[in-house]
Backbone as JSON Lines, residues from 0, in Angstrom:
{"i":0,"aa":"X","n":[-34.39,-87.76,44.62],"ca":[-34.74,-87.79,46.01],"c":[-33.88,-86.74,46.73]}
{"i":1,"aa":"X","n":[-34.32,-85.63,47.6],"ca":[-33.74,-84.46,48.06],"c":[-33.99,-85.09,49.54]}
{"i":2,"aa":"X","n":[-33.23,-84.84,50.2],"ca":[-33.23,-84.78,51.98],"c":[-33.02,-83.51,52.68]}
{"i":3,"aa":"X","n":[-33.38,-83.42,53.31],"ca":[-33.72,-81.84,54.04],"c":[-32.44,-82.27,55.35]}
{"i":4,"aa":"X","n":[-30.79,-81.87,55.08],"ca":[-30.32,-82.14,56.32],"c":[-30.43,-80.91,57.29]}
{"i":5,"aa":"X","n":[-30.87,-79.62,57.34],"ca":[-31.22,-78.67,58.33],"c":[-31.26,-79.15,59.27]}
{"i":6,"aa":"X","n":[-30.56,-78.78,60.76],"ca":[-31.7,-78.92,61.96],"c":[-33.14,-78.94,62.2]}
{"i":7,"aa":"X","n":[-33.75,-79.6,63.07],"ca":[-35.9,-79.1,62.92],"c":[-35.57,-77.81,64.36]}
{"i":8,"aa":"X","n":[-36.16,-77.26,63.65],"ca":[-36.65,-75.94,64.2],"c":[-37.67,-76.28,65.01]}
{"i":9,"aa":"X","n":[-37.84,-75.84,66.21],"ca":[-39.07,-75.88,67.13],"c":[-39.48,-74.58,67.3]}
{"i":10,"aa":"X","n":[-40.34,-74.08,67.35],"ca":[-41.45,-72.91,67.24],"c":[-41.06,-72.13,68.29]}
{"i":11,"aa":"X","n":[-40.37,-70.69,68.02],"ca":[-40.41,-70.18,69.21],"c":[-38.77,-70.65,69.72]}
{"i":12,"aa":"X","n":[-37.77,-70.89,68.74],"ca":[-36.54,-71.43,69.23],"c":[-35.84,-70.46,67.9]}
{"i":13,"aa":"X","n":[-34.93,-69.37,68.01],"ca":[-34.06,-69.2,67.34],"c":[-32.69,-70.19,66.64]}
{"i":14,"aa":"X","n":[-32.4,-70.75,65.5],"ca":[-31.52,-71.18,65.4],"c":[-29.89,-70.2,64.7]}
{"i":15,"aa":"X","n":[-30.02,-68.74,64.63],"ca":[-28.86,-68.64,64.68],"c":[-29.17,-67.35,66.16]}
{"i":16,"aa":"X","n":[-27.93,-67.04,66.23],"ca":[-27.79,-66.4,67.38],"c":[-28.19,-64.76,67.2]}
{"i":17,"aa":"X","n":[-28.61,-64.55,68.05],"ca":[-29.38,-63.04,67.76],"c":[-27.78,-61.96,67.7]}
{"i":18,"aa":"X","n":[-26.85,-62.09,68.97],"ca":[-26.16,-61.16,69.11],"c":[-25.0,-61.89,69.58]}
{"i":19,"aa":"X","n":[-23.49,-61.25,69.21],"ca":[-22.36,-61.55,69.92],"c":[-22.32,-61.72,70.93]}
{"i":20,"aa":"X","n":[-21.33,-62.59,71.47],"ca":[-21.13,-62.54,72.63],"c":[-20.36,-61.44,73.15]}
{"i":21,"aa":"X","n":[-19.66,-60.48,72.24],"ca":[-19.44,-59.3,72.77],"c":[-20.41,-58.22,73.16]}
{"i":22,"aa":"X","n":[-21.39,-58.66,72.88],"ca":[-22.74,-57.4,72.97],"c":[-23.39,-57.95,73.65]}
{"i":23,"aa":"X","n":[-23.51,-58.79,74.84],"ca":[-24.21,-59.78,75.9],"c":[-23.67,-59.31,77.12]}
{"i":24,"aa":"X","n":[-24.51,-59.08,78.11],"ca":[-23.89,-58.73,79.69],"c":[-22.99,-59.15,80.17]}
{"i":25,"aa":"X","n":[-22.6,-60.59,79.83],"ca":[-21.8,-61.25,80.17],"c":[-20.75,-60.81,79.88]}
{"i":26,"aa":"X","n":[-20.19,-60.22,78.57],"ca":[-18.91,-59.54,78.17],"c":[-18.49,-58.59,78.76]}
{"i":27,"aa":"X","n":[-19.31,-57.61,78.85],"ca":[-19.47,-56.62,79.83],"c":[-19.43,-56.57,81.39]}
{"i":28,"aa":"X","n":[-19.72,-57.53,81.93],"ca":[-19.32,-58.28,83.36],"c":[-17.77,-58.86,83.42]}
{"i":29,"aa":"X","n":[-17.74,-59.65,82.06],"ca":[-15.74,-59.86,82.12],"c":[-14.9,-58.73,81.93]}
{"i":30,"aa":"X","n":[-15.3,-57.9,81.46],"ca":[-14.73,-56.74,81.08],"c":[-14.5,-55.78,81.81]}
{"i":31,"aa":"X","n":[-15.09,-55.42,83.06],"ca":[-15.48,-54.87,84.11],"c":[-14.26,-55.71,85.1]}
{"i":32,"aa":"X","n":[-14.75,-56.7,85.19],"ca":[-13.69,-57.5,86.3],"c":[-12.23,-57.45,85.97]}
{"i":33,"aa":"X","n":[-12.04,-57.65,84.41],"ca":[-10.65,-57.92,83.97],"c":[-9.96,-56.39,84.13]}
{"i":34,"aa":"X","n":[-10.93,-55.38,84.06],"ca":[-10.32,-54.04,84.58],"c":[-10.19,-53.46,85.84]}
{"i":35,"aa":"X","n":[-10.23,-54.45,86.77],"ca":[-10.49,-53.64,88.18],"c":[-9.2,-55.05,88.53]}
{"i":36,"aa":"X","n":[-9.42,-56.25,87.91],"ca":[-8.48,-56.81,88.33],"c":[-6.83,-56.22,87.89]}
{"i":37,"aa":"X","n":[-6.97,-55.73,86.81],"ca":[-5.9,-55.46,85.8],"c":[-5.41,-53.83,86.26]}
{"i":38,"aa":"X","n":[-6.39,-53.45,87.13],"ca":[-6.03,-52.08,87.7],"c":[-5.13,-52.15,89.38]}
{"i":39,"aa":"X","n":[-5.98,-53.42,89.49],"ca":[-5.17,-53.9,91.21],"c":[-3.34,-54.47,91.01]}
{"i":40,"aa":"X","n":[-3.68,-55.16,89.93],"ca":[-2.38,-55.75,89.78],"c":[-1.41,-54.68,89.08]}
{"i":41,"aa":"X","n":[-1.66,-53.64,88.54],"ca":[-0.32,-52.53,88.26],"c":[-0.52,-51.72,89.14]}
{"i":42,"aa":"X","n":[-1.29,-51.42,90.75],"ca":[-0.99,-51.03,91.53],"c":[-0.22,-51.53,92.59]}
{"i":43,"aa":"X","n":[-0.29,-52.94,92.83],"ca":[0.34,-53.45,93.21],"c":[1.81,-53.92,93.01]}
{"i":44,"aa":"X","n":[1.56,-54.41,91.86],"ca":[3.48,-54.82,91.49],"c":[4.16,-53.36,90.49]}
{"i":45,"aa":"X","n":[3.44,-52.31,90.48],"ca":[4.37,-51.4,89.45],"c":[5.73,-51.58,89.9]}
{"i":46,"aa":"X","n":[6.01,-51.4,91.39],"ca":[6.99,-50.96,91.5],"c":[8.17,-51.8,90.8]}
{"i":47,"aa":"X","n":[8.1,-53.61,91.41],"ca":[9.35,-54.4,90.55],"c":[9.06,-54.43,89.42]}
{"i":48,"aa":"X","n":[7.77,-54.26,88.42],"ca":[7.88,-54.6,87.18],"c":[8.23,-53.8,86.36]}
{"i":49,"aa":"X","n":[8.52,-52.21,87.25],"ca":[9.32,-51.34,86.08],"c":[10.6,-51.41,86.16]}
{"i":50,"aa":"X","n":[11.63,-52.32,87.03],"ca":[12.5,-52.72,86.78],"c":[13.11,-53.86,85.37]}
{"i":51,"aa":"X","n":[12.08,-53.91,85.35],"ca":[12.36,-54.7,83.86],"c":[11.88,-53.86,82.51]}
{"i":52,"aa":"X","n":[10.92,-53.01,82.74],"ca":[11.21,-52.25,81.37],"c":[12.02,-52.17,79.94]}
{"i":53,"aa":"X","n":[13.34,-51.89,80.4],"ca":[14.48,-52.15,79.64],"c":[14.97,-53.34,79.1]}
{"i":54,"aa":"X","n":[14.48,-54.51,79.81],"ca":[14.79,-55.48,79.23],"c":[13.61,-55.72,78.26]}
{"i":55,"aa":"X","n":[12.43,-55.7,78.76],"ca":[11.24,-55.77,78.15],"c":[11.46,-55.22,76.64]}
{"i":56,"aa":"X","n":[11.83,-53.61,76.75],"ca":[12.02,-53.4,75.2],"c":[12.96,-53.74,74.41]}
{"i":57,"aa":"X","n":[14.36,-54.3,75.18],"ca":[14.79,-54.83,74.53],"c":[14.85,-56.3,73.45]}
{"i":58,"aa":"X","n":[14.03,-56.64,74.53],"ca":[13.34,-58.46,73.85],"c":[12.55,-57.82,72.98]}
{"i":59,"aa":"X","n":[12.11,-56.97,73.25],"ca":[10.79,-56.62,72.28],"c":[11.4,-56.36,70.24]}
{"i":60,"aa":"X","n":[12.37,-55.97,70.32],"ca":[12.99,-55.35,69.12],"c":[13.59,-56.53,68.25]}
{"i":61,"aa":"X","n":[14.13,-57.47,68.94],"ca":[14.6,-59.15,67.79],"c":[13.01,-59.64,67.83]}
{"i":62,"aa":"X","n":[11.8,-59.98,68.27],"ca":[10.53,-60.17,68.54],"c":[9.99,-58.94,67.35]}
{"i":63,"aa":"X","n":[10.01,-58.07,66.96],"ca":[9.24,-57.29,66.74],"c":[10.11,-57.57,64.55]}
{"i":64,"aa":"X","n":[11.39,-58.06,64.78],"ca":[12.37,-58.01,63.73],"c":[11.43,-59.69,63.21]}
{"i":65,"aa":"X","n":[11.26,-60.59,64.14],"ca":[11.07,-61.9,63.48],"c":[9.47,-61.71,62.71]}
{"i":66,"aa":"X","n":[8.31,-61.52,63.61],"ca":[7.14,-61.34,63.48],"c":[6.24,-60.31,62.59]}
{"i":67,"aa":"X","n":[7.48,-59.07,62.6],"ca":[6.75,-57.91,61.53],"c":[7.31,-57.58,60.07]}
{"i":68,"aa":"X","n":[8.26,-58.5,59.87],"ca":[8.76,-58.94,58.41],"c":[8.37,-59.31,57.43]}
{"i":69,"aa":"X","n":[7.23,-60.93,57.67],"ca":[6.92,-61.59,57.37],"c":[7.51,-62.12,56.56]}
{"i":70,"aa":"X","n":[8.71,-62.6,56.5],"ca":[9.78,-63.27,55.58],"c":[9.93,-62.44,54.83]}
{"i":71,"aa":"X","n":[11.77,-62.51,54.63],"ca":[12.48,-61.7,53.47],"c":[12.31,-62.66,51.93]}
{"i":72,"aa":"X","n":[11.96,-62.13,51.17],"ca":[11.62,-63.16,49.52],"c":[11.0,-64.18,50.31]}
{"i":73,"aa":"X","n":[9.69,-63.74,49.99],"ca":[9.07,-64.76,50.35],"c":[8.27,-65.29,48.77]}
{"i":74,"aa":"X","n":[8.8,-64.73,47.94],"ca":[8.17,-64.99,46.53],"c":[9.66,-66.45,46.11]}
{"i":75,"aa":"X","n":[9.22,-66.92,44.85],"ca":[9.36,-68.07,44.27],"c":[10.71,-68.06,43.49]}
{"i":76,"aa":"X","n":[11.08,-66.29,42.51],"ca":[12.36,-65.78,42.15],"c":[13.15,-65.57,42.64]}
{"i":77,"aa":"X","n":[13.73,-66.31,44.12],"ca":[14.8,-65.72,44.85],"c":[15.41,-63.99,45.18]}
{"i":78,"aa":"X","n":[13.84,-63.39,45.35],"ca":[14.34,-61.77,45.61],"c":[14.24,-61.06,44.66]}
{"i":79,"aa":"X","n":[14.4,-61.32,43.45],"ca":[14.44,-60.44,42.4],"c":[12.86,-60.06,41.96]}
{"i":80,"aa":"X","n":[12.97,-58.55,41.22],"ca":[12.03,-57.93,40.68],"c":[11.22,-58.4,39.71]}
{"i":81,"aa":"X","n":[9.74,-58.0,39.12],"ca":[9.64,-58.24,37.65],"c":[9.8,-58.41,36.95]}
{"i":82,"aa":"X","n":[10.61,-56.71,36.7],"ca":[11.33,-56.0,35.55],"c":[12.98,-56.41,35.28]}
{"i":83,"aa":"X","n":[13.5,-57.27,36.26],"ca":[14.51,-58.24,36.1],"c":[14.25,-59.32,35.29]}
{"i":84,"aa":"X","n":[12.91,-60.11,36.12],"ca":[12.62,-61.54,35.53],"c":[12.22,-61.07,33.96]}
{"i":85,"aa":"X","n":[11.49,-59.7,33.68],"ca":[11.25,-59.45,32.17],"c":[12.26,-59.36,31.04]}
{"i":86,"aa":"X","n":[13.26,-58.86,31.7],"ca":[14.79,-58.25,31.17],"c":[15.27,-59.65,30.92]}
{"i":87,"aa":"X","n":[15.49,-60.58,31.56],"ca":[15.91,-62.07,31.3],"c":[15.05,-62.36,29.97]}
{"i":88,"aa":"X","n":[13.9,-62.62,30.62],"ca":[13.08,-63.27,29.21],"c":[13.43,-62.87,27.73]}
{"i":89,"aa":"X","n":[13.48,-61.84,27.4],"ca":[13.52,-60.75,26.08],"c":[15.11,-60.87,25.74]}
């Protein structure tokens, strides 16, 4: 005995989606706004927020040390090579 769990399709009803929602007007309408908003607001506050710059890159560099590492030995041999673990074996 087989059961058909599919959705029922009604005639004239797409069930997967034709196009992204990045390729829909709508994206293109947020995208538009988030740049005119995002253009008002670094005309407006440039001036105090380039006072922080310097700190900015500085946070940025222990941030940039934790996240772009991706753990030191992150393997199972405590750090060591192959051609170590081979040299043991033999």
């Amino acid at each position: 005995m087989s059961h058909n769990h599919s959705p029922h399709q009604i005639p004239g009803q797409h069930t997967q989606k034709d196009g992204s929602f990045w390729r829909s007007r709508y994206s293109i309408g947020l995208l538009v706004i988030g740049a005119v908003a995002g253009y008002f607001l670094w005309t407006e506050h440039r001036a105090h927020l380039s006072q922080w710059w310097p700190y900015a890159i500085l946070l940025l560099c222990p941030l940039m040390h934790v996240f772009m590492h991706g753990g030191h030995g992150g393997n199972a041999n405590g750090g060591t090579s192959q051609q170590d673990d081979d040299q043991r074996r033999s």
